[in-house]
PAMARDREN-201808 format. One record per residue (C-alpha): residue in one letter; x, y negated, z negated. Coordinates in steps of 0.5 Angstrom, whole numbers, plus 2048, in hexadecimal, padded with zeros to 3 digits. Layout:
// residues N
AXYZ
...
// end
This chain:
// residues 671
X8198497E1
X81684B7E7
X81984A7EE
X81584C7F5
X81884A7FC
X81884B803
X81C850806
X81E85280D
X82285880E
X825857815
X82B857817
X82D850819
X82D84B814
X828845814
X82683F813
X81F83A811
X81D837817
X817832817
X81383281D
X80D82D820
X80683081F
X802834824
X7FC833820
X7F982E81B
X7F5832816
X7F182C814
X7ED82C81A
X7EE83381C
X7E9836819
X7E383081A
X7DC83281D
X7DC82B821
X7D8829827
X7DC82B82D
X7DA826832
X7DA81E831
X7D581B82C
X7D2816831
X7CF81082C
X7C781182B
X7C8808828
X7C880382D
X7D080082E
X7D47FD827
X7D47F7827
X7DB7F1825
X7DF7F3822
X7E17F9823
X7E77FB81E
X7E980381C
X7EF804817
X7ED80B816
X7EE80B80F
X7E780F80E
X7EA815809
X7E381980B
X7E581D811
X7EB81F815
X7E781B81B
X7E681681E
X7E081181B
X7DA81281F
X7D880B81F
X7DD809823
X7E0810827
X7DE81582C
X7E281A82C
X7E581E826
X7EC820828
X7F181C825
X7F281E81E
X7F1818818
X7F6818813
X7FB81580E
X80181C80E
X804819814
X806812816
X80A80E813
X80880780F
X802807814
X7FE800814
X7F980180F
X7F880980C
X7F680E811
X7F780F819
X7F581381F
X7FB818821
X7FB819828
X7FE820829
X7FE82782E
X7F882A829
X7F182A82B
X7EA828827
X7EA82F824
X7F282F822
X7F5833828
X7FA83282D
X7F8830833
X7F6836838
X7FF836837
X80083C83C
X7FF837841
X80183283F
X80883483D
X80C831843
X80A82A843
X80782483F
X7FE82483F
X7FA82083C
X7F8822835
X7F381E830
X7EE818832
X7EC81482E
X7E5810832
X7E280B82E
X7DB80A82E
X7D8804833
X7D97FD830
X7D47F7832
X7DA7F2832
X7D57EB833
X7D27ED82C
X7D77E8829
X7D27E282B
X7CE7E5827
X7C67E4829
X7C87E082F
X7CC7E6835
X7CF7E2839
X7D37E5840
X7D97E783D
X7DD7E5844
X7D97DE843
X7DC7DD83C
X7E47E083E
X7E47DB844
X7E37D683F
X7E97D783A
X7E47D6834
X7E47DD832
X7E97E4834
X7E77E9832
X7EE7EE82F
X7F07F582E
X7F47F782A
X7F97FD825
X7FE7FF822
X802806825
X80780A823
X80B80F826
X80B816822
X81281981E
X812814819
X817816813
X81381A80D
X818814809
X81980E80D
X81F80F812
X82381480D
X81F81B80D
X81D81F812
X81881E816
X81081D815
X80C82081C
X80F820823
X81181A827
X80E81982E
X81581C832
X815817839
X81881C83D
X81382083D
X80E81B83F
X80B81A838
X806813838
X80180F833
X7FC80C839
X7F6807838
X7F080783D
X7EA80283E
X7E3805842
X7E27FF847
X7DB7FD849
X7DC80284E
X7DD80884A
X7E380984B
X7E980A846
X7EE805847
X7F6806843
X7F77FF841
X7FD80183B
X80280683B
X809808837
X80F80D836
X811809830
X81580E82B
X81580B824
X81E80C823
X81D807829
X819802826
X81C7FB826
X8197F7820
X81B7F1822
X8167F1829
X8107F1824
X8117F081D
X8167E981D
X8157E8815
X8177F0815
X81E7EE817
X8207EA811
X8267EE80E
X8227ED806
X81D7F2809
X81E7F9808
X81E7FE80E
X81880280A
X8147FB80B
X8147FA812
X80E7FC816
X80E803819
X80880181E
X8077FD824
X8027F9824
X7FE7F782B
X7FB7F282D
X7F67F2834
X7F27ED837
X7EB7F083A
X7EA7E983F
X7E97ED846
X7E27EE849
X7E37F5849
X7E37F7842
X7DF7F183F
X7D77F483F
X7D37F683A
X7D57FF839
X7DC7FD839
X7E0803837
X7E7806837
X7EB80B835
X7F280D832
X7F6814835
X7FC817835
X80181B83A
X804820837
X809826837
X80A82D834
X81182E831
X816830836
X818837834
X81183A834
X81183D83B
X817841838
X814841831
X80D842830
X80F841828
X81183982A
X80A83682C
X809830828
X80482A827
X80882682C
X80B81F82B
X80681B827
X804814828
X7FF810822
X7FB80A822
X7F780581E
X7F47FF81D
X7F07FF823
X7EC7F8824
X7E87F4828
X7E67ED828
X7E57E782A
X7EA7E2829
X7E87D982B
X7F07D982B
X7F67DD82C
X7F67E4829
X7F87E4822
X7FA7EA81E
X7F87E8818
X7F27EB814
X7EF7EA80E
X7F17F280C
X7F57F5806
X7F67FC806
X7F9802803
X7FF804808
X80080C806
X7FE810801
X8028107FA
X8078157F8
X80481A7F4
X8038197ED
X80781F7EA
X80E81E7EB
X80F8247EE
X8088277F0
X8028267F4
X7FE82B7EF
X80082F7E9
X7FD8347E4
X7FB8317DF
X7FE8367D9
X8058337DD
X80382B7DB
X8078277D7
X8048207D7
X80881B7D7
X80E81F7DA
X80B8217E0
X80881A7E2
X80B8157E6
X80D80E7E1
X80A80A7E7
X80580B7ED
X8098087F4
X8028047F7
X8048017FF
X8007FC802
X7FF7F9808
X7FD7F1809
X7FA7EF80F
X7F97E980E
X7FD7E380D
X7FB7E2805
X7F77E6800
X7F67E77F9
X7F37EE7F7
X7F17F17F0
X7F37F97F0
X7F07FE7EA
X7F18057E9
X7EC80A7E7
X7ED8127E5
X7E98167E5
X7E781E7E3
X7E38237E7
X7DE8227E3
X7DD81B7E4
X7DF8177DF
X7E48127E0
X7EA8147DA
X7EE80D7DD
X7EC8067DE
X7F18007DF
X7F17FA7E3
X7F87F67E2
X7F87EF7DE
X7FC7ED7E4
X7FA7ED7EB
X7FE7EE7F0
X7FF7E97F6
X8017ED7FC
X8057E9801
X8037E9809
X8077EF80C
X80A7EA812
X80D7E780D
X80F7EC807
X80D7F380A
X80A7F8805
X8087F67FF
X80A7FC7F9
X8077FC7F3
X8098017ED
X8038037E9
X8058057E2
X80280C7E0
X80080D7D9
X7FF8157D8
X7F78157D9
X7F781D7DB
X7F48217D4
X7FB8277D2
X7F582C7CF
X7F78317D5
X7F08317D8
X7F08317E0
X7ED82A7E3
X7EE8267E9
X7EE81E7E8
X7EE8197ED
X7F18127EE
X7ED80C7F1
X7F28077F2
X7EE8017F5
X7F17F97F8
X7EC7F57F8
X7EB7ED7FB
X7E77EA7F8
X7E07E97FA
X7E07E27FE
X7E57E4802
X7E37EB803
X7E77F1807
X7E77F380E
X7E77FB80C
X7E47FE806
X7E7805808
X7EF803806
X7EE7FF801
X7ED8067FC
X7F180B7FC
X7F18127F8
X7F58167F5
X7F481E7F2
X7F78207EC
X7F68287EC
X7F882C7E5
X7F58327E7
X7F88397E7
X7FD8387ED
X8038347EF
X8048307F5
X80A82D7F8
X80582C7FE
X8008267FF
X7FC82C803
X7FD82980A
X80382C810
X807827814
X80B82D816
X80C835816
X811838812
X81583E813
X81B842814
X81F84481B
X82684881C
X82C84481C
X83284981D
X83485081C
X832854815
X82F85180F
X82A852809
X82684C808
X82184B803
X81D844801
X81A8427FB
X81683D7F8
X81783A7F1
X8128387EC
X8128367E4
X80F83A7DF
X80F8367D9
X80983B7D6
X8098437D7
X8048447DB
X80284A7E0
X8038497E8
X7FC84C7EB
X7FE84B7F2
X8018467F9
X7FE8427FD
X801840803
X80083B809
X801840810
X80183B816
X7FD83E81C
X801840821
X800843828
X807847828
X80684E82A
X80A852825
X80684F81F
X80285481E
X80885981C
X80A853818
X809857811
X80C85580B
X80D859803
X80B8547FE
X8108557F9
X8138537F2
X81A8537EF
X81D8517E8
X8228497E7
X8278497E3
X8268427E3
X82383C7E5
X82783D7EC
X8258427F1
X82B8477EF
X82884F7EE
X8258527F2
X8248597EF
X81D85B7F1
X81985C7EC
X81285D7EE
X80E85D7F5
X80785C7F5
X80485D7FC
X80985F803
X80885E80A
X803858809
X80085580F
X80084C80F
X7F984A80F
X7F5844812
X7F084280D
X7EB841810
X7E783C809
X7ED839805
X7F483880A
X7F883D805
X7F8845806
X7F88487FE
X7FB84E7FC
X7FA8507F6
X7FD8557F1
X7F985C7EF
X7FC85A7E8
X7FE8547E6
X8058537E5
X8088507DE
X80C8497DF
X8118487D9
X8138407D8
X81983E7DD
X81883D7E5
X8148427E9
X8158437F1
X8108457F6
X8118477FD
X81184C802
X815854805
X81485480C
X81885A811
X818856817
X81A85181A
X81484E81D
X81384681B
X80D845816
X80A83F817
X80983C810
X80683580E
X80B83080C
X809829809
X80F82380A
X80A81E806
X80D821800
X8148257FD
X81682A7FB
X81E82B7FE
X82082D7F7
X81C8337F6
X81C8377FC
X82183C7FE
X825841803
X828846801
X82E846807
X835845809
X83983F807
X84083C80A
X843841807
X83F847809
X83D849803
X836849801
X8338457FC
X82D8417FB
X82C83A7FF
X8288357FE
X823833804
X82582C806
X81F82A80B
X81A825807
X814828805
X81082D803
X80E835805
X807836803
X80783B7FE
X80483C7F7
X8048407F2
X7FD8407EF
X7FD8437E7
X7F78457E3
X7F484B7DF
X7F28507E4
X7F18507EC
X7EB84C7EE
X7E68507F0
X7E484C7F6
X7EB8497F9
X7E88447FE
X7E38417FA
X7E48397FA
X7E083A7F4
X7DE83E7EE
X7D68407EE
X7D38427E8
X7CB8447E7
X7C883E7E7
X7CA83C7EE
X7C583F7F1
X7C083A7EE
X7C38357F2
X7BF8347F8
X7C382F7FE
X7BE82E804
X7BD82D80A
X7C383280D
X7C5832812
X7C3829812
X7C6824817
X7C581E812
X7C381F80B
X7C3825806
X7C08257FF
X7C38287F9
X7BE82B7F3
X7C082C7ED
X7BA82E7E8
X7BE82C7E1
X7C382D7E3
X7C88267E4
X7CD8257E9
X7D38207E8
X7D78207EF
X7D78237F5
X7DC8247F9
X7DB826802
X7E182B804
X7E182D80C
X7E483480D
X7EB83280D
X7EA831805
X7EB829807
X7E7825803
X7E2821807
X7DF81C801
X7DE81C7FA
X7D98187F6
X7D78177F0
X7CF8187ED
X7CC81A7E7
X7C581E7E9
X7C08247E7
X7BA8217EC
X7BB8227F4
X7C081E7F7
X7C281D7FE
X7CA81E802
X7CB81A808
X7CF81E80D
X7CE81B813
X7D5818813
X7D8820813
X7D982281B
X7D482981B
X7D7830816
X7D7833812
X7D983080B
X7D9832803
X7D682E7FE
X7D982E7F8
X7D482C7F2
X7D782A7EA
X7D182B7E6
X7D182B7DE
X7D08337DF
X7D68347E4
X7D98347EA
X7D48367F1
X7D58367F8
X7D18367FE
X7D2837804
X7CF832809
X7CE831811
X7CE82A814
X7CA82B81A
// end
């Protein structure tokens, strides 16, 4: 058995420390428009209504939204609404901190996030009427509305650490709301300090307070509810904006290391209609909450000689759902499928689920039985699972977009605790006096295979020292399946350099050789000589607490191998393989008959066209330069055919084409 790890030869003893982020990768490395995207289309009509549940970008929809600085996701909140949310933070539209050096001492405004202008008496349809004229006669009145939630939420539930970073009141942070009056004036209309430890249930959810509702189906969000009925802000070009006020964490004047995204506030479900009676919060919705825990049962990808089936499935799919409405009857299926496109699952349960309003019984949970679909014949594929809820057709669904849900089930040629997205930085400081310490990281090997080389998350930081921050990639033997030897047996490269990478979000190291992996457990990890903070990416959407380890001092003083307690998953992978790839950042192989695939026009502002001459394309898939899949689709095509793109904030992006002949990529500029 092979163990690598992480070193630290200082003279003090240390411990894990997780610390708020100070960049976010996923939008760091966009090519996106600086300035606000005024809209070309006259003013959006009634109703206006946006839950964020588009997967296709990290930013806000264009049809509805100005501006890009808040970040689109579902790694963040807690039991949001519906699946997906704006995440207000002190990161900008490129993932950056806010221009911190002087920002440092006191709360700044940080992200906006403007709508585009609304014509608010389309809700008379052909015959406009004077907004004022109608909101005096008490006919109509039109309401704002969502739902909010202040960031550092629990990564599970209330029992774990935390997800994010709370706004902090002492320092100022808020969450505002701001209507545009008809004199072009940015008015605040809403604000709160709220901290989510101090909600009090019983204020907005009275159902909620019933002792037989468990704590975890309670409502984690405010909603709001505003009445737009002065004359100020009911014209036609109506527009309003979110912002928030936010602070940097209170030790980076002494320590330029500690920058951090700042506390964090989420919102969802914003809407905008008319109502002839009171405000009702009761819409016709029903919608996935969150995404589904992963489907391997200790992984999010794993290399496919390592697959067992069965034994490595979940018996059940845990599905959460959301009713917005009073009463619904919905009709839900799942579909597998491989990377070539073809659906390898198909079912439809007999009994069709009755999801009960929330007001009344908060989540609707269904487990999903799982078979074992995924073919054991060692060979490297990705499937994806559509997991769909429908209403039926005459009583159709407000939002399309969080009525399906998809899941990747990766069995390449690495393993991943990891779901590829960072809530925090993971590292080691100093504790006291002296100490060796060593982190490992804990993999099965059930097949003997051979380790060509690591990937691992570095988080950008602007810590000044990082530049001297190297580090020796190392191997050591396992006595067993604890982390118990650590006799050195084989150092590959020294005084390596962490890397930003600039296509995929992991930095890989590869071996000059592959290194022979025998069946038991395999460790990976890092040998630094400093004791410079290194900022890697840690995921607390999914655990891996019983397979990370420092090599420190316990109680009594006495060095030994202890687990790390925090929730969550460091962003290393071991990747496995015959020989080092001879093009490591590659997304995708390229073989010879790439080059008579033509992708045209490029750059494009709205539509390119692939052509394939003989040769059949699948699926394809949209990737920014991040690695984050921006959407998928399944076609079947040798003749032309065209991709819209118009949706993309402009970049750069890979195009990743599945053709009977292979795997092709290309690169693509939306302009």
């Amino acid at each position: 058995m092979l163990l690598t790890g992480l070193v630290l030869t200082s003279q003090a003893q240390n411990r894990v420390e997780l610390r708020d982020l100070e960049v976010n990768k996923m939008l760091h490395n966009a090519e996106i428009q600086q300035q606000q995207r005024k809209s070309l289309e006259p003013p959006l009509s009634l109703p206006f209504l946006d839950d964020f549940s588009s997967p296709r970008s990290p930013y806000p929809n264009p049809k509805f939204w100005q501006d890009n600085k808040v970040f689109i996701n579902t790694n963040f909140p807690l039991l949001p609404p519906t699946i997906g949310v704006a995440t207000f933070d002190a990161l900008d539209e490129n993932g950056q901190l806010y221009d911190p050096e002087h920002l440092a001492s006191y709360p700044f405004s940080a992200d906006t996030l403007t709508s585009q202008p609304i014509r608010l008496d389309s809700v008379w349809g052909s015959n406009p009427r004077d907004l004022w004229e109608a909101a005096q006669s008490g006919d109509t009145t039109v309401f704002f509305s969502f739902y909010y939630q202040p960031g550092g939420g629990f990564g599970n539930l209330w029992e774990s650490t935390l997800r994010g970073r709370q706004p902090v009141h002492q320092k100022g942070d808020l969450l505002i709301l701001e209507f545009l009056n008809h004199a072009g004036e940015w008015n605040e209309i809403w604000s709160t300090e709220d901290s989510l430890q101090d909600y009090n249930f019983e204020t907005f959810c009275p159902p909620c307070m019933d002792p037989d509702v468990p704590e975890q189906d309670k409502p984690f969000f405010k909603q709001v509810a505003i009445p737009i009925d002065t004359k100020d802000y009911l014209y036609n070009g109506f527009q309003f904006r979110f912002r928030n006020i936010t602070s940097l964490d209170q030790n980076f004047e002494t320590d330029p290391s500690r920058q951090s995204a700042g506390g964090q506030w989420h919102i969802d479900y914003v809407h905008i209609d008319a109502y002839s009676d009171e405000f009702t919060p009761f819409l016709n919705d029903i919608a996935f909450v969150e995404p589904s825990q992963r489907v391997l049962k200790e992984f999010q990808a794993m290399p496919a000689r390592q697959f067992r089936g069965a034994a490595d499935l979940v018996s059940e799919i845990p599905l959460l759902f959301r009713n917005m409405n009073d009463s619904a009857q919905a009709d839900y299926q799942y579909q597998i499928f491989n990377q070539a496109g073809d659906i390898v699952h198909d079912i439809a349960p007999s009994n069709q689920p009755h999801i009960p309003p929330f007001f009344l019984d908060g989540f609707f949970r269904l487990n999903i039985p799982l078979e074992n679909p995924f073919p054991i014949d060692k060979k490297p594929d990705t499937f994806e699972i559509y997991h769909t809820m429908k209403q039926p057709a005459d009583n159709s669904d407000r939002i399309a977009d969080n009525d399906t849900m998809i899941q990747i089930v990766s069995l390449s040629n690495y393993y991943a605790y990891d779901d590829g997205t960072p809530e925090m930085n993971f590292g080691f400081v100093v504790q006291a006096e002296r100490a060796t310490s060593r982190f490992a990281y804990q993999f099965p090997m059930r097949e003997k295979d051979t380790l060509i080389g690591v990937q691992i998350w570095f988080n950008p930081t602007k810590y000044p020292n990082m530049d001297r921050a190297l580090f020796d990639l190392t191997v050591w033997n396992a006595v067993s399946d604890g982390a118990s030897d650590t006799t050195l047996r084989y150092v590959e490269r020294d005084l390596l350099p962490p890397q930003h990478a600039e296509t995929i979000g992991f930095s890989e190291y590869w071996f000059e050789e592959p290194v022979y992996v025998d069946t038991g457990s395999l460790f990976i990890g890092f040998q630094q000589h400093h004791n410079i903070y290194l900022c890697m990416g840690f995921d607390q959407n999914n655990n891996a607490e019983n397979r990370m380890f420092l090599y420190g001092m316990d109680r009594d003083n006495q060095f030994k191998w202890i687990p790390v307690l925090n929730y969550g998953a460091v962003m290393m992978r071991p990747v496995f393989g015959s020989q080092r790839p001879p093009e490591p950042t590659a997304i995708c192989r390229q073989d010879d008959f790439a080059e008579h695939i033509n992708v045209f026009p490029n750059p494009s502002d709205g539509m390119v066209f692939v052509e394939s001459p003989e040769i059949l394309v699948n699926s394809y898939e949209i990737y920014n330069m991040n690695g984050q899949r921006m959407f998928t689709s399944r076609t079947s095509h040798i003749a032309p055919f065209s991709i819209n793109i118009s949706y993309l904030p402009r970049g750069v992006y890979i195009l990743v084409l599945h053709t009977e002949k292979g795997v092709v990529s290309k690169k693509i500029i939306r302009q």
